[in-house]
C-alpha positions as CSV (number, residue, x, y, z in Angstrom):
1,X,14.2,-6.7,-14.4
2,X,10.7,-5.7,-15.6
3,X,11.2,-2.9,-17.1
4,X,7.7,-1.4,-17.2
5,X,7.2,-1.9,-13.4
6,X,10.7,-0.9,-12.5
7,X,10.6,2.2,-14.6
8,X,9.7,5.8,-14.2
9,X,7.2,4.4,-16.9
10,X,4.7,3.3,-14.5
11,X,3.8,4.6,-11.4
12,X,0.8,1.8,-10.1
13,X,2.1,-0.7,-8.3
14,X,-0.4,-4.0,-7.5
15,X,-0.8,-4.8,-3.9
16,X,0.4,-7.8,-2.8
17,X,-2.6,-10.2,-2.0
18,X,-0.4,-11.7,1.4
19,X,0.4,-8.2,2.4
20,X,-3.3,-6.5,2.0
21,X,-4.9,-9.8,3.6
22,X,-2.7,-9.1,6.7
23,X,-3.6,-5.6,7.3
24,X,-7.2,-6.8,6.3
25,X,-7.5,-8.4,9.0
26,X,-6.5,-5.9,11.3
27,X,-8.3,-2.8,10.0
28,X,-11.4,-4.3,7.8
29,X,-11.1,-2.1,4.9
30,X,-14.0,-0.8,3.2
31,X,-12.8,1.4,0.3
32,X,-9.9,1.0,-2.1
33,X,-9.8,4.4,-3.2
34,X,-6.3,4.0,-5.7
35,X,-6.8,0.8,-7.7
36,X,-8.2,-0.4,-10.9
37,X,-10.8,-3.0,-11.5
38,X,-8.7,-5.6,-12.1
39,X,-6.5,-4.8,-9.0
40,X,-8.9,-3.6,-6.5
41,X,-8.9,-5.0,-3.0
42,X,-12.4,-3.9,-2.0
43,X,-15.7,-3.9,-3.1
44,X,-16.0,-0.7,-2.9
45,X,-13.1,1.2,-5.2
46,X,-12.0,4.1,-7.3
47,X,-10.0,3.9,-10.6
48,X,-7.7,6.9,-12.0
49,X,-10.9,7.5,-14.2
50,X,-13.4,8.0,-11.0
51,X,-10.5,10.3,-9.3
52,X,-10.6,8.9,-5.8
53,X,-9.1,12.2,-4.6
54,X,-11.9,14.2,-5.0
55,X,-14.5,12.2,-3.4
56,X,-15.7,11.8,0.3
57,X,-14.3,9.0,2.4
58,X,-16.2,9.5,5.3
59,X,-17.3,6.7,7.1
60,X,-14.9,5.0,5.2
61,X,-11.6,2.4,6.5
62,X,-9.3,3.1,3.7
63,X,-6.7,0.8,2.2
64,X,-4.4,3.1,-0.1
65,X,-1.5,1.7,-2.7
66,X,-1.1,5.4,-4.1
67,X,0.9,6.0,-7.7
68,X,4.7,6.4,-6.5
69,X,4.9,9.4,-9.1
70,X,4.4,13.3,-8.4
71,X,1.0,12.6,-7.2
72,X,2.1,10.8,-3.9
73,X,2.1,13.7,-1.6
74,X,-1.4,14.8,-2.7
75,X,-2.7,11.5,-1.4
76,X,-0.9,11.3,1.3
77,X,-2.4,14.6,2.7
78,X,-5.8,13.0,1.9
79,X,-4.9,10.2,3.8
80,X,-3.7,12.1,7.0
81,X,-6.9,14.6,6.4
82,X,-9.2,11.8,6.5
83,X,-8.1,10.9,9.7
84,X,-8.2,14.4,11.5
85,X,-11.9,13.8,10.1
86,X,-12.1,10.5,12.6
87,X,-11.9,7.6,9.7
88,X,-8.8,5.0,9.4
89,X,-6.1,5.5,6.1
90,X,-3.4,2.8,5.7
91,X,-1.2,3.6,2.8
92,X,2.0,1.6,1.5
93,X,4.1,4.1,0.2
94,X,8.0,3.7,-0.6
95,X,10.3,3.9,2.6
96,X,11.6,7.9,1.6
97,X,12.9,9.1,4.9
98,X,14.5,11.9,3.2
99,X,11.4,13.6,1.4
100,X,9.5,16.5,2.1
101,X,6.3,14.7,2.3
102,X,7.8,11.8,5.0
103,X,8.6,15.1,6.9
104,X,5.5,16.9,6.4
105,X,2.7,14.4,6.2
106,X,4.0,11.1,7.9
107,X,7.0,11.6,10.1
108,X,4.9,12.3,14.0
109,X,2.0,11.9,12.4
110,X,1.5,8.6,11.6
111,X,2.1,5.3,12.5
112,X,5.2,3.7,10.5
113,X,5.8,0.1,9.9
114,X,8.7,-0.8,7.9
115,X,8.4,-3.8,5.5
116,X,10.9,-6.3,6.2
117,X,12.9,-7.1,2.7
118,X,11.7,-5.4,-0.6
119,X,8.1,-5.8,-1.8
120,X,6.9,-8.2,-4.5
121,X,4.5,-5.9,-6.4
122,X,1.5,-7.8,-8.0
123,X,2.5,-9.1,-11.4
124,X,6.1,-8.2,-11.1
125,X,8.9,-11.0,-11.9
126,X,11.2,-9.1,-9.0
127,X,11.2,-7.6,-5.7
128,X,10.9,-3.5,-6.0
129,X,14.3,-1.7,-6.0
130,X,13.2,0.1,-2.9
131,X,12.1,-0.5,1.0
132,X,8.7,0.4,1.3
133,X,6.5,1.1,4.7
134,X,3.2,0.7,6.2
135,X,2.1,4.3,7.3
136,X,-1.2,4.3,9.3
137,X,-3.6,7.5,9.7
138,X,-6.1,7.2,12.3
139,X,-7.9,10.0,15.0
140,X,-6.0,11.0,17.4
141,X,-2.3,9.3,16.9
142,X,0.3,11.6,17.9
143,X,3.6,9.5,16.6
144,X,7.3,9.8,18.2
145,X,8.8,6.8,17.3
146,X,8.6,4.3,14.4
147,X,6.7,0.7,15.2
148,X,8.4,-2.2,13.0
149,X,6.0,-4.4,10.7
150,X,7.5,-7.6,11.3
């Protein structure tokens, strides 16, 4: 396997182009606030260096690939926060039913949408070792059950 994208020695994963194009054209993102500039997948984006965390979304239809490290609950709630604000977060996160951030910042308050199969991150020779999900934030969505992504 690849060992630097399968490895606690990286924690940015590349979108996959088929994957962002499909939720695309659903949601129309406007701001990719997690990428670099090589692997951005809108115009308007934030790099590590520009710390998309501390700046103002609003306005904003937000396509989020977060790091899958120890900073992934801290975007999370930026996510979920942008949308008690009225603006549109789509994140895809690692399918972790068991963590304290599924439980506090996704599970009933989101909408889920499992990936099918494991992901092919960008530039990776393999799938991901892991299921991932589609979690959607958005005004007003009050979640009991868990909507496939087929």
């Amino acid at each position: 396997m690849n060992d630097v994208v399968f490895s606690s020695r990286s924690d940015e994963w590349a979108t996959p182009q088929w994957l962002f194009d499909r939720l695309d054209a659903e949601f129309h993102f406007t701001l990719d606030p997690c990428s670099t500039d090589e692997n951005a997948k809108c115009k308007k984006h934030y790099t590590r260096e520009d710390d998309g965390l501390s700046k103002v979304w609003t306005g904003e239809t937000v396509w989020c690939n977060p790091p899958y490290g120890k900073e992934l609950p801290l975007w999370l709630e930026k996510c979920a926060k942008h949308a008690i604000g009225g603006g549109t977060a789509v994140m895809l996160v690692p399918a972790r039913t068991d963590t304290r951030w599924f439980h506090k910042w996704v599970y009933e308050k989101a909408e889920i949408r499992f990936v099918k199969g494991r992901v092919k991150f960008g530039g990776a020779k393999y799938n991901a070792p892991f299921p991932s999900m589609i979690v959607v934030f958005r005004e007003g969505y009050d979640a009991k059950g868990i909507l496939p992504m087929v």
